[in-house]
Structure formats: structure tokens, C-alpha cells
C-alpha positions as CSV (number, residue, x, y, z in Angstrom):
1,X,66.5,-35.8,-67.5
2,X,66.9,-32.0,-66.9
3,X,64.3,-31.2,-69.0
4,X,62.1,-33.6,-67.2
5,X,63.0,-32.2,-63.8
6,X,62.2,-28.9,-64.6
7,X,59.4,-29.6,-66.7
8,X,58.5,-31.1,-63.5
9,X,59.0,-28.3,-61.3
10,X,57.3,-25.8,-63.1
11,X,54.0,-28.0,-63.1
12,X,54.3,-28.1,-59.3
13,X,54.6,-24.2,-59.4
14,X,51.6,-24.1,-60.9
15,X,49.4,-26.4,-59.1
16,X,50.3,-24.6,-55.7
17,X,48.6,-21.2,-56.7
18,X,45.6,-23.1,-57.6
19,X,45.5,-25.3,-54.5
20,X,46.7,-21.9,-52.8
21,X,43.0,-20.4,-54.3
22,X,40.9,-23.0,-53.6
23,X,41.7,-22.7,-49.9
24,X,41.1,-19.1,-49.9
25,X,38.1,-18.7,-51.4
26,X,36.7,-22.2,-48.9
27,X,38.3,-19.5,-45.9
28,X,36.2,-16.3,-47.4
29,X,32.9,-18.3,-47.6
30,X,33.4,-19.8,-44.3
31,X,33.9,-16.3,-43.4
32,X,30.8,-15.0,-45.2
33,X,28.4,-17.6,-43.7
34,X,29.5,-16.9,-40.2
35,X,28.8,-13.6,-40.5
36,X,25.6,-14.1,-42.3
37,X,24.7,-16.2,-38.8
38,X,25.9,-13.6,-36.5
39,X,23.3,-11.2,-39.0
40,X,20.8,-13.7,-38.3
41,X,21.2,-14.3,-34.5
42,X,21.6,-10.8,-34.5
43,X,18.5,-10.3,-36.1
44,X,16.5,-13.0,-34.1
45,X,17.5,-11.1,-30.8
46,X,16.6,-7.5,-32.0
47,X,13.0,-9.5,-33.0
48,X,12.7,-10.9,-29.5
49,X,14.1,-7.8,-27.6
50,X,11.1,-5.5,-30.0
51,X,8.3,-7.8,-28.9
52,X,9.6,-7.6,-25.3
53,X,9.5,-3.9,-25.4
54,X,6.4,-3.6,-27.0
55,X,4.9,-6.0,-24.1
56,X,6.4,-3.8,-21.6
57,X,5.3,-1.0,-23.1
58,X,1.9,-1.8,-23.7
59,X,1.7,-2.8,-19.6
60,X,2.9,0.7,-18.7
61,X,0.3,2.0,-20.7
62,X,-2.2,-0.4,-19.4
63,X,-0.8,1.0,-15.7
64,X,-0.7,4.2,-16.2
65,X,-4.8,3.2,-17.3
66,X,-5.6,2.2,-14.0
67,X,-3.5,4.8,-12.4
68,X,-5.7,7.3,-14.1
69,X,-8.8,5.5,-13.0
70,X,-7.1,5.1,-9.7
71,X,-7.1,9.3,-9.7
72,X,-10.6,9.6,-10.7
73,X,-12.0,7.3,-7.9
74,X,-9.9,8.9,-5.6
75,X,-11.5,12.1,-6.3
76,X,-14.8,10.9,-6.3
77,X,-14.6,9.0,-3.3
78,X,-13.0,12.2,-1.2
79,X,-16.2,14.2,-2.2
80,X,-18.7,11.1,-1.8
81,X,-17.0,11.1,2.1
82,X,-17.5,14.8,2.0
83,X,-21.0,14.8,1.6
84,X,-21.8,12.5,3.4
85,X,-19.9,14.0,6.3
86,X,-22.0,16.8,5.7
87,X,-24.9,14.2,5.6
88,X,-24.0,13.2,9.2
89,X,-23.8,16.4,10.8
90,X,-27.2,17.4,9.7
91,X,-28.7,14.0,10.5
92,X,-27.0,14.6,14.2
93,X,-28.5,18.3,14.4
94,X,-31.7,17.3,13.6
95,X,-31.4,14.4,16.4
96,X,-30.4,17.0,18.8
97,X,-33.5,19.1,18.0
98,X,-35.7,16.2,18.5
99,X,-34.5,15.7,21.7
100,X,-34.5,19.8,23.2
101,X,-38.2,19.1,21.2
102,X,-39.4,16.4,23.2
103,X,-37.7,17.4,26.6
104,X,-39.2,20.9,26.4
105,X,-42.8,19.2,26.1
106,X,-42.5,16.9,28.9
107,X,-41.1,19.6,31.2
108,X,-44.7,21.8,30.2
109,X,-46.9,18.6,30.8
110,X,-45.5,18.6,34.7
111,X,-47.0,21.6,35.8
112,X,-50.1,21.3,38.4
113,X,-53.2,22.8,37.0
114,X,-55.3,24.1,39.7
115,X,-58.5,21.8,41.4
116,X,-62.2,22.5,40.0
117,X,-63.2,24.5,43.3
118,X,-59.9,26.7,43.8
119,X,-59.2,29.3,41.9
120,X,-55.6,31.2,42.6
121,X,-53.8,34.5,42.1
122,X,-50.6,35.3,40.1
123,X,-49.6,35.4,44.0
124,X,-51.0,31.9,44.7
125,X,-53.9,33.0,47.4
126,X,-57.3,31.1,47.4
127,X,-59.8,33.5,46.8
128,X,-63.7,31.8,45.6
129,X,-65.9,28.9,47.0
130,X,-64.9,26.1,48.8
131,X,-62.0,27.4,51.2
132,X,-63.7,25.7,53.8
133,X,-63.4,22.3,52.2
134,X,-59.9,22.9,50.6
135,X,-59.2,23.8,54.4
136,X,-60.1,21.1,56.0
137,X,-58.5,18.7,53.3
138,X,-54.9,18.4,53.2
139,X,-52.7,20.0,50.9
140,X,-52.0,18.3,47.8
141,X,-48.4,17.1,47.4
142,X,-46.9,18.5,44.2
143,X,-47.0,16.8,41.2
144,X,-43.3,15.3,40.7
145,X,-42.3,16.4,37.2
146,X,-42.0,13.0,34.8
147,X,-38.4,12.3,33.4
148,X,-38.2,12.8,29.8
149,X,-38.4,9.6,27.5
150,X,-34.8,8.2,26.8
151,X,-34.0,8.9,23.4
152,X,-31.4,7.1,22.3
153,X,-29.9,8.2,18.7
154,X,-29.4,5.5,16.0
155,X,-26.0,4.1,15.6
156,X,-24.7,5.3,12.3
157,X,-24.4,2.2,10.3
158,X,-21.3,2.3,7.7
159,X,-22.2,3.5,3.7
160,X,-21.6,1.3,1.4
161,X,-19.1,4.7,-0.1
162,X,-17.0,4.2,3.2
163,X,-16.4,0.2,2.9
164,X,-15.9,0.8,-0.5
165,X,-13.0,3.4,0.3
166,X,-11.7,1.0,2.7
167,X,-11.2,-1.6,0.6
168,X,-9.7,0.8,-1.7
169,X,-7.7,2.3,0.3
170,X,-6.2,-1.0,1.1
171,X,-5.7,-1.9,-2.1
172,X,-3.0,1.3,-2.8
173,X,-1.7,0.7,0.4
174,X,-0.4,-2.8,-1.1
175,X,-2.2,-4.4,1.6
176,X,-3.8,-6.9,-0.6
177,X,-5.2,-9.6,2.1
178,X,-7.8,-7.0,3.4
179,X,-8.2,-5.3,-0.3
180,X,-9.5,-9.1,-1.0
181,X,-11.5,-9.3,1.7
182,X,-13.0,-5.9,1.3
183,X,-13.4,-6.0,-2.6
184,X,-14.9,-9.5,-1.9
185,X,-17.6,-8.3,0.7
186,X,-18.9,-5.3,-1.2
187,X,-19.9,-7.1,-4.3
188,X,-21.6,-10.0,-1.7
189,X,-23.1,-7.3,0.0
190,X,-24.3,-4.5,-2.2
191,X,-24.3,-6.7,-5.7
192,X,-26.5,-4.1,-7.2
193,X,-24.6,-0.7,-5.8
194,X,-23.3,1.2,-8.6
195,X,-19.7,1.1,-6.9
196,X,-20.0,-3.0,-7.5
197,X,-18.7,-3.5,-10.6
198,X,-15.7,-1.1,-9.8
199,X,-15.3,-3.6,-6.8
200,X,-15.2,-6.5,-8.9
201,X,-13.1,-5.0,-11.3
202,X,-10.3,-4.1,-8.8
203,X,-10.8,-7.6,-7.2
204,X,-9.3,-9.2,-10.3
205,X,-6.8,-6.5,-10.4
206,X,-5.6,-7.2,-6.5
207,X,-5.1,-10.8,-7.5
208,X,-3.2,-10.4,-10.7
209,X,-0.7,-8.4,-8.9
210,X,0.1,-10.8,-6.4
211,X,-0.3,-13.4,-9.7
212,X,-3.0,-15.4,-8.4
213,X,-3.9,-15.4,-12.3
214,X,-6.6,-18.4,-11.8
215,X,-8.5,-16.6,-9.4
216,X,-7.9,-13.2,-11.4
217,X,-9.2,-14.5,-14.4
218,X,-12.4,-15.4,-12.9
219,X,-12.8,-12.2,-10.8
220,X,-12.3,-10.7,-14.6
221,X,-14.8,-12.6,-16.4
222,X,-17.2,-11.6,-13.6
223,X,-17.5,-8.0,-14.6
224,X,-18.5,-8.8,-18.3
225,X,-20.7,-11.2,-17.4
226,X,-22.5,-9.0,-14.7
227,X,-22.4,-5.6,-16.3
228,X,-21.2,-6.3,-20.0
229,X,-21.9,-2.3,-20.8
230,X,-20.2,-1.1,-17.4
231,X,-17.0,1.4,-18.3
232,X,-14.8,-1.3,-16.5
233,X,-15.9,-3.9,-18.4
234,X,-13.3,-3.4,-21.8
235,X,-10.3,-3.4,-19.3
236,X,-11.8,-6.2,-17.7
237,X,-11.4,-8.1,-20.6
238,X,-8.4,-7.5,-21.6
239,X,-6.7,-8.0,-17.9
240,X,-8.6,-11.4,-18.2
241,X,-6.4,-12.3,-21.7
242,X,-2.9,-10.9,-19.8
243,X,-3.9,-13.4,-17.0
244,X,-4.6,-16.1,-19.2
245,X,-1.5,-15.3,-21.3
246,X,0.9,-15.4,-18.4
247,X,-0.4,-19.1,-17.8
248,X,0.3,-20.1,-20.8
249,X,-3.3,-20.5,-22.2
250,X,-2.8,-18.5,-25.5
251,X,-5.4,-19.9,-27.4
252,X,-7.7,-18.8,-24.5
253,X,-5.6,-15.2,-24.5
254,X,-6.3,-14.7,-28.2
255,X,-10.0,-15.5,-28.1
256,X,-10.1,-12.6,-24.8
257,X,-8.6,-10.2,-27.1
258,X,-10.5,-11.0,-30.3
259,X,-13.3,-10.4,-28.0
260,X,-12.6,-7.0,-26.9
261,X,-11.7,-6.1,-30.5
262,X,-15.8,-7.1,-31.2
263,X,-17.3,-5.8,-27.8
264,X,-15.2,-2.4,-27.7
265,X,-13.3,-1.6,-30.9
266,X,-13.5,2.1,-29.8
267,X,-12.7,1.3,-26.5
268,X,-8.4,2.1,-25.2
269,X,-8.7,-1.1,-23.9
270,X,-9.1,-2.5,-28.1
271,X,-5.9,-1.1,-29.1
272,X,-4.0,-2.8,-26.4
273,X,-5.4,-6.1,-27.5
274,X,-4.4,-5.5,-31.0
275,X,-1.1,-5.2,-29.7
276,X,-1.0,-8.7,-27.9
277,X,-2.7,-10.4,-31.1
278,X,0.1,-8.9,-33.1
279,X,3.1,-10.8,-30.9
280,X,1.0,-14.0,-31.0
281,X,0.4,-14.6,-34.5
């Protein structure tokens, strides 16, 4: 009987280690795998927070685009307003001239010339022919000089340069209600100026600001399909697959940007689509 017992006891001894192991090594894999899903969660987050950076970063460069063209249309509008200031002031000078022209000549044709049978001295004294009959006739009454014509100068009528700047000028003044209006009326007005498709182009832009990406996305489309070869026409583009792609439509965003990549490849505008194709594949 003792020998069973301890027989007995040195079997349980035994078995507890082993149990003991078994348990260990479950603990150390449960351990493992949670890690490994921290790793992976991790991981998925560093993904996600990459792709967000990258989309942030290629906006800022798409921003810091139109703040460039912003700068260069700036400049070009300051010296279009300059010359045609200058413009102006000549047009006016050349007014007043007329006028001092034509008021000169009517003050020459008011002078009375002399009847055919009187002939006068520097010191206005009749002196040949007919005194008798110039004095039995009464003196003529003097001619009463004429008025000069009214001239009345044109009313400058606004450039399209200055409701272009307007507009513009609206536009970086965040006042995007006129900019709308403004942008709107040039292109329906002057559809053929060579500021239009810069008009239609920063149309698009003032709605996707303020999100109206519907109406943006048309305003968008508008410059390729007026102007396909204007400069604003690869950022065009590539606005109108952002403004799909924040609707949601990113089948319709990946076709815009597979179409820049064909129309522009050496365009800015191209790399920036390459970008976006990238995080939707």
C-alpha cells in the first residue's frame, strides 16, 4: 500500500509540470497573436494615415498651383488696368482737343464780313461808292455769334479686363456670390475673349470651394470642352476628378484622371492624377 501511494504521488508530480507547460505555451501564443494584431492594426492605420497625407499633400500642391496662377493673373491684370488707364487719358485728351477744335471754328465763322458796296478801314470808316445808299439804309445789327455745337463725350463703357478683375477680385476676397455672378457673366458675355476660359476655369474653382461639387464639375468639364488646348484646361480636369471623387463617383474620378494622363502627360496637372489613381486602385 505504501508503495502504491507513492507510486501514486510521484505520477501526479509529473503530470503537473506537463499540464503546467501546456498552459504556458497556450498563454505565449495567445500572447504572440495579440501582438501580431496590434502589428497589423498598427499597420492598417499607418496605411490609411500615408494615403491621407499624400491626399493632403497632393491638395497643397494643387493650391499652391492656383496660388501661383493666382500671382501671375494678378500681375497681368495690374498692367492690363495700367494701360488701359493710360488708354483713357489719351482717349480724354484727344476729346478735349476736339472740342477747343471745333469751338475755335465756330467762334471764326461769327465774324461779319463787310457788304459788296462798303469797303472799311483797319479803323472801320466807309471810304468808296455807295455812302449815300449805306446812309440812307439803316445800320445792320451785328451778327450774334452762333453757340458752339454741344459735344458731349462718350460714356466710357467698362473693358472686358476691368469686369474680369472684378470678378476676380471677388473671388480672393472670399466673396464668392458676386465671384459667381461675375465669372458667370464674362463667359455669357465675352465667350470668345481670351480672358474666357480663365473665367470658366475659376468659376469651377469658386464652387468647389464652397463644395457645390455638382455644379463645379460641370463648370470644369466646360473648359475642356470649349478650349481643350487652353493652359487651364489640364487643371481643369483634374479639379473635375477631385469634385467627382469627393461625391463618391470614383469610377467617374478615375476615368478624369486617366484622361489627363492621355491629354497632358507632360502637364503638372498629370502627375497629380497619378497620385489619386495610385490611392484608388
Amino acid at each position: 500500500m505504501i508503495r502504491a501511494g507513492v507510486a501514486a504521488m510521484l505520477l501526479a508530480s509529473w503530470a503537473f509540470p506537463v499540464h503546467a507547460q501546456s498552459t504556458r505555451e497556450r498563454l505565449e501564443s495567445l500572447e504572440l497573436q495579440v501582438t501580431q494584431l496590434q502589428e497589423a492594426v498598427r499597420g492598417q492605420a499607418l496605411v490609411e494615415l500615408s494615403q491621407r497625407l499624400d491626399a493632403l499633400e497632393a491638395e497643397s500642391r494643387a493650391l499652391r498651383g492656383d496660388l501661383d496662377i493666382l500671382q501671375r493673373e494678378n500681375d497681368e491684370r495690374r498692367k492690363q488696368q495700367t494701360d488701359l488707364a493710360s488708354e483713357f487719358d489719351r482717349r480724354i485728351a484727344a476729346i478735349e482737343a476736339r472740342l477747343a477744335a471745333a469751338t475755335s471754328a465756330s467762334m471764326a465763322t461769327a465774324v461779319v464780313t463787310p457788304s459788296t458796296g462798303e469797303q472799311t478801314t483797319k479803323a472801320g470808316v466807309v471810304v468808296a461808292g455807295q455812302a449815300a445808299a449805306v446812309g440812307s439804309m439803316p445800320p445792320a445789327a451785328p451778327a450774334a455769334p452762333s453757340a458752339p455745337a454741344a459735344t458731349t463725350p462718350p460714356i466710357p463703357v467698362e473693358s472686358p479686363e476691368v469686369l474680369y478683375g472684378r470678378a476676380f477680385d471677388a473671388l480672393k476676397a472670399a466673396n464668392y456670390p458676386e465671384a459667381v455672378t461675375g465669372m458667370s457673366g464674362f463667359v455669357a458675355q465675352f465667350p470668345t475673349h481670351p480672358l474666357a476660359d480663365n473665367a470658366q476655369y475659376w468659376l469651377g474653382q469658386t464652387y468647389y470651394v464652397t463644395r457645390d461639387y455638382a455644379k463645379a464639375i460641370d463648370a470644369f468639364a466646360a473648359v475642356g470642352s470649349r478650349s481643350p488646348d487652353s493652359s487651364k484646361a489640364p487643371d481643369a480636369l483634374l479639379k473635375k476628378g477631385l469634385s467627382e471623387l469627393s461625391l463618391g463617383r470614383n469610377d467617374a474620378a478615375r476615368a478624369s484622371f486617366n484622361e489627363v494622363l492621355r491629354r497632358y502627360p507632360q502637364n503638372e496637372a498629370a502627375r497629380s492624377a497619378r497620385e489619386q489613381l495610385s490611392r484608388l486602385r
